[in-house]
C-alpha positions in Angstrom: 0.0 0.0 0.0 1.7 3.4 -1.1 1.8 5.9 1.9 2.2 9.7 1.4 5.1 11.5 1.2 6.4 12.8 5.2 6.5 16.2 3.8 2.8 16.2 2.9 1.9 14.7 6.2 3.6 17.1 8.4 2.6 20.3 6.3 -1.3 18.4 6.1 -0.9 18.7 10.6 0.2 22.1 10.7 -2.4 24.1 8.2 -4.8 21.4 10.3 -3.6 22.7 13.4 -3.5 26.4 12.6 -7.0 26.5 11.5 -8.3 24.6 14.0 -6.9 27.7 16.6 -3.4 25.7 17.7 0.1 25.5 16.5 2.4 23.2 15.2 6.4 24.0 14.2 8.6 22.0 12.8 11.7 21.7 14.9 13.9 19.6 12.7 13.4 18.9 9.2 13.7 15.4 7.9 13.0 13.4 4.8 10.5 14.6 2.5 9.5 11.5 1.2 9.9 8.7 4.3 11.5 10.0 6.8 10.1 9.1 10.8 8.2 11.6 12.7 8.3 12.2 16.2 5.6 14.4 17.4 6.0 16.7 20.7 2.4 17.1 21.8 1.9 19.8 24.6 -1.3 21.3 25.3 -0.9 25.4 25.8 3.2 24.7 26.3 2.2 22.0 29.4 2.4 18.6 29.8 5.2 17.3 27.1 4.7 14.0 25.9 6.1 11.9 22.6 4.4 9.9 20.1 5.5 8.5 16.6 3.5 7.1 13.8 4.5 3.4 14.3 2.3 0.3 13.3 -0.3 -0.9 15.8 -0.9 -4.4 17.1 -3.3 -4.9 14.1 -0.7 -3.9 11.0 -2.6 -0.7 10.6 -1.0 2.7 11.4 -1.0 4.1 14.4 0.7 6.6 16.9 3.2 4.9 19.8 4.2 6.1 22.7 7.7 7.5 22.7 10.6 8.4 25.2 10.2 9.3 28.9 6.5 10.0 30.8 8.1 12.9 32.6 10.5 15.6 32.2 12.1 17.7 34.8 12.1 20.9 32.4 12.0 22.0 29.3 16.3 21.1 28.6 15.1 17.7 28.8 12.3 17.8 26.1 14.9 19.2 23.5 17.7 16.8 25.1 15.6 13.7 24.2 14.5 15.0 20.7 17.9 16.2 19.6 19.5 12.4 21.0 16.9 11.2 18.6 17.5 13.2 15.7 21.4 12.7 15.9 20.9 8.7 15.6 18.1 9.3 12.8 19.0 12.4 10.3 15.9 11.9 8.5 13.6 12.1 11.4 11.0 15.1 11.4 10.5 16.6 15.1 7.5 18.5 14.8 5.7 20.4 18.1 1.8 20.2 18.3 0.6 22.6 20.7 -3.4 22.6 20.5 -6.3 20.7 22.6 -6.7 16.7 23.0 -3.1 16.9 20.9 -3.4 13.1 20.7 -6.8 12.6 19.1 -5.7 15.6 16.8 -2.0 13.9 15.5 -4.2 10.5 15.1 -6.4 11.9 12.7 -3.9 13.2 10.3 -1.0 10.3 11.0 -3.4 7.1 11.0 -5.1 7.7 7.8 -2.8 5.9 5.7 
């Protein structure tokens, strides 16, 4: 089954995100075409947490759980992401900052 293109993905969340009153910014770039994303969800600049479009226990896509439940502070948060992004260079790190930032990343992320 052909998937889309990263770029298209990530650029599909944030013009989703803006117009649906939140943000999303793209911390580090990645591949256009399949590169990983790993998605910092906060809700109003609280609560960090990281998911990344994986595959499910049924095949089908689906966001996972990523890195630690807790941070201390906010140099944690970018110390995980950038440990992350210096194993993978093609991996997006993208910020979602809007409400229920879960249910919102699963509805552009799972659809294909």
């Amino acid at each position: 089954m052909a998937r889309l293109a990263t770029g298209l993905l990530v650029n599909a969340l944030i013009r989703r995100a803006e117009g649906a009153g939140g943000s999303a910014m793209v911390l580090a770039k990645g591949d256009a075409t399949a590169g990983a994303v790993l998605l910092l969800l906060v809700e109003r600049g609280a609560n960090p947490r990281f998911v990344e479009r994986g595959l499910g226990p049924d095949g089908s896509a689906a966001l996972i759980a990523s890195g630690p439940r807790e941070f201390a502070d906010d140099g944690e948060v970018t110390a995980y992401w950038r440990r992350r992004r210096a194993r993978d260079s093609d991996l997006w790190v993208v910020e979602l900052d809007i409400a229920q930032a879960e249910r919102f990343a699963a509805e552009t992320f799972t659809i294909n």
